[in-house]
N, C-alpha and C positions, 0 to 999 in steps of 0.2 A: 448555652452554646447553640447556635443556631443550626435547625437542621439538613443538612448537606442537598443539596438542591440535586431534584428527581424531578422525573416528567412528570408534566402537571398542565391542563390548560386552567387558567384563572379567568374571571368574568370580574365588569368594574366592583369597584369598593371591598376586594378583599384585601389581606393585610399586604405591608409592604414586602415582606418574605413569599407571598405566593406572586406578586407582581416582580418580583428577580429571580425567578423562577420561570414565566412565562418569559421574559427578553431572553434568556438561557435557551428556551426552549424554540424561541425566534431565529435566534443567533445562528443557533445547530441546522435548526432549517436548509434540509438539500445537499446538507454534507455526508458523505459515505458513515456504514452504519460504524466503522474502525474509526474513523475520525471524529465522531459522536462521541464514544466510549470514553477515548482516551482525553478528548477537549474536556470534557463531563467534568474526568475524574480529576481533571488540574485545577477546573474551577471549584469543585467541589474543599478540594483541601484549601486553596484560597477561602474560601467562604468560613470554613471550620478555624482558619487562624485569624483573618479578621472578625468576628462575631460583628458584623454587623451591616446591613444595608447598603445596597451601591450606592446608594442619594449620601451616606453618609462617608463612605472610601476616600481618603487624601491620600497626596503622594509621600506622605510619610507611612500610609499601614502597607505601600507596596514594597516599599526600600525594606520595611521589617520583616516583609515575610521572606523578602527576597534572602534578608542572614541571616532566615532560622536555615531556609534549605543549605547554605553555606554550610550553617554549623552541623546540620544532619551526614554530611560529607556526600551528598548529589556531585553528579559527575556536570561537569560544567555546560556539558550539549543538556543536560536532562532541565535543570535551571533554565538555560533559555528556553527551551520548547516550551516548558509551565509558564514562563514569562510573556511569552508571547502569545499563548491562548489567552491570558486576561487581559494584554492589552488590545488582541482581537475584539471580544468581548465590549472592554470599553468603549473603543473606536465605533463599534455597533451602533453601542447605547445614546453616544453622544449623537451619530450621525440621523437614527430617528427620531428625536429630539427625548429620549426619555433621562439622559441628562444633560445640563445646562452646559458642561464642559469636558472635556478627556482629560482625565483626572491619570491614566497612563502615558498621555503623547511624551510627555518630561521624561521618561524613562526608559533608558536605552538598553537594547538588550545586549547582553553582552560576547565578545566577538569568542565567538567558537575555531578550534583549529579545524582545520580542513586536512580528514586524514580517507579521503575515498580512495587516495591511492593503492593505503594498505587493506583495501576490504575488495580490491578486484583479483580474482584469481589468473594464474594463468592459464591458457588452451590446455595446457597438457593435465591439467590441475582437475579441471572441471570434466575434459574425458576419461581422464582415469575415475573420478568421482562417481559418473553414471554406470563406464562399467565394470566396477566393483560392487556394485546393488544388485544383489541377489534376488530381489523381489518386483517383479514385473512390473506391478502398479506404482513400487516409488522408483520407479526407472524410468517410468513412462514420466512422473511428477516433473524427477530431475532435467530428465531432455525438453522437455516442455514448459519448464521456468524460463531455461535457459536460451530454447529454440524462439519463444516468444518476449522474453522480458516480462511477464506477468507479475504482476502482483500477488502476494497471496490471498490475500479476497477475492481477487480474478475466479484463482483456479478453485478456492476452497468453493464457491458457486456454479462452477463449472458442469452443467450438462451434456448426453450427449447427440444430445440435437442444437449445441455450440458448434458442431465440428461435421464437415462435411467436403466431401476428396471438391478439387481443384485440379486445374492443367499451368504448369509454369510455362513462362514465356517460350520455351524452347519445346515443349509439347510433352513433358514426364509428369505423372501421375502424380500430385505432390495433394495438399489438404489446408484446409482453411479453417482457422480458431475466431472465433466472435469472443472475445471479452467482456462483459461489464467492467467499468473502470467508476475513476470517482465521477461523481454528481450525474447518477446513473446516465454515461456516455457509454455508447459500444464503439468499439473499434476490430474491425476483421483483418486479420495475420497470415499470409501466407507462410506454410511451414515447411522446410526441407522436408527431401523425400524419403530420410531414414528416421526422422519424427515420425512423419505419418506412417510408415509401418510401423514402427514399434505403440504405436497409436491402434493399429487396424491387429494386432495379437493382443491388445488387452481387450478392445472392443469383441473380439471370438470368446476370450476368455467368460467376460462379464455375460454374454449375450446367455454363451451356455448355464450360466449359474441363474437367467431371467433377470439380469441388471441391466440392458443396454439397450432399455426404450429413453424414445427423446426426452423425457423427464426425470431421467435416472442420473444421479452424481458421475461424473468421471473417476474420481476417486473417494470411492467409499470404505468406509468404516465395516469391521465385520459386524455391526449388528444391522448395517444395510443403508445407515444413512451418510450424508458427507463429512470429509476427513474434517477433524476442528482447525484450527488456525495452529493450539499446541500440537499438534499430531504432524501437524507438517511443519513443523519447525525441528520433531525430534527426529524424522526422516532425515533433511536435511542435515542438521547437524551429526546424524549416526554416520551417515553417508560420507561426510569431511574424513572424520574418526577415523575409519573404513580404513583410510589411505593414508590414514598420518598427518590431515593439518590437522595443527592442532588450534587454532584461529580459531574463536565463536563463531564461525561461520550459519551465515542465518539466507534463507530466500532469499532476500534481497542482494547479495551477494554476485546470484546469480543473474538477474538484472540487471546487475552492473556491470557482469564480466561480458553480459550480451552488447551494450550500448558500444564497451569500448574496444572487443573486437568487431563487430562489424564494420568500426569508424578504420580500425589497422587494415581492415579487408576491402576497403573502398567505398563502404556504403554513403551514399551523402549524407551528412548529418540532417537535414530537413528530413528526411526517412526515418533517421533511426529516432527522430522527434516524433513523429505520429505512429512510428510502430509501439514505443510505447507509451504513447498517449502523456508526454509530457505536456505542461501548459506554453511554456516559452522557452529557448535556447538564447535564440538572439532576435533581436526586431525585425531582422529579415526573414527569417522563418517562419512568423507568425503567418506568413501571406504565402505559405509554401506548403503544398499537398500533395502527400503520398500518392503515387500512381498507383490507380489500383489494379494496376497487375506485376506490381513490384513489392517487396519485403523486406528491410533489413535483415529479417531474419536467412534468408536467402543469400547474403557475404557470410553467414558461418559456414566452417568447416568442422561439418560435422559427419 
């Protein structure tokens, strides 16, 4: 069985497994360290069920692997994601001539239901959700998923020399988030003015505990470092609980409940595209730029 492809840089004339190892390691190249992980680990199980070389992959060991995940009972979003990282992959391979043809373009990914309707919360849903959080610092998490559309990688890297007060357009003390997002891009957030208090009582809290220099986490772990990616998912989710959804509710959730009220609140969609740093909405947005003294965040009602 061939072994499950890890970083590695390879120099000419080693074997063909340390050279599909190195286009893996090309491929990932510049993509967020969360999208590395999880691309890795689709190719990885690809590689462990074809045992064999990409020069050698036909469009028949794709279609096999593709009904073992069937038979494993994969939910059908989860199948295409793993299907479309190795056709990523290939399309790569092909394109910098490492192979002769896309030995995946034949192969279509197959069409997923479209259910973001049920994973948007409602206003009242998500205010009750912050405050019923008894714990400052996932309070602060919560309003600031929400006040920002962040990602959770955003916040899990989130320093507090990210964050620094601002004046809104009308002249109130409000605060500004700097993000890291993918393919390390920052993007800065204007953030309502009951965010950024509840932002400036955790920053007192941390300050007196010696946490709340510029290099220190926003939200940290009690042994002092930042929260893991599990740790704010069980926040989140405790959080839902809290209130009685009973919906997997995950951070992302919250970024979604942010896009699609700001959009009910007027926000222009070109806004609520660069507040959180999506790549495209529509073709005419692409050529459309956040004012920066404006926020989508700033149509919540919070």
């Amino acid at each position: 069985m061939m072994t499950a492809i890890a970083s590695a840089s390879v120099s000419p004339g080693k074997s063909q497994a340390e050279d599909d190892m190195h286009l893996v390691d090309l491929w990932l190249r510049g993509k967020s360290v969360h999208s590395q992980e999880a691309y890795r680990r689709d190719v990885n199980q690809f590689v462990d069920f074809v045992d064999k070389p990409f020069t050698s992959v036909d469009l028949k060991h794709l279609w096999n692997w593709v009904d073992a995940l069937s038979v494993k009972g994969l939910a059908p979003a989860t199948i295409a994601r793993k299907l479309a990282a190795v056709k990523s992959l290939f399309t790569f391979a092909h394109r910098i001539g490492y192979l002769p043809f896309n030995v995946g373009a034949a192969l279509p990914i197959p069409a997923v239901a479209d259910h973001l309707s049920d994973r948007i919360l409602l206003v009242d849903s998500v205010r009750r959700l912050i405050a019923a959080e008894p714990v400052l610092r996932n309070s602060v998490l919560l309003q600031l998923f929400y006040a920002s559309g962040a990602r959770v990688s955003e916040l899990v890297n989130l320093i507090w020399g990210a964050l620094v007060p601002r004046s809104s357009p009308d002249g109130l003390l409000i605060g500004q988030v700097t993000l890291l997002g993918k393919g390390n891009k920052t993007r800065s957030i204007l953030l309502p003015a009951g965010t950024w208090e509840s932002i400036q009582k955790l920053r007192t809290l941390e300050e007196a505990a010696g946490y709340a220099a510029r290099v220190h986490p926003v939200f940290r772990s009690r042994k002092g470092g930042q929260l893991s990616r599990q740790q704010i998912w069980r926040i989140v989710r405790g959080a839902a609980k809290r209130v009685g959804i009973e919906k997997s509710v995950s951070p992302h959730w919250l970024r979604h409940a942010h896009a699609s009220h700001a959009l009910d609140n007027g926000a222009p969609m070109h806004l609520v595209k660069e507040t959180l740093g999506h790549k495209s909405l529509v073709t005419t947005s692409k050529y459309a730029h956040a004012r920066p003294d404006d926020s989508s965040a700033l149509y919540l009602k919070i």
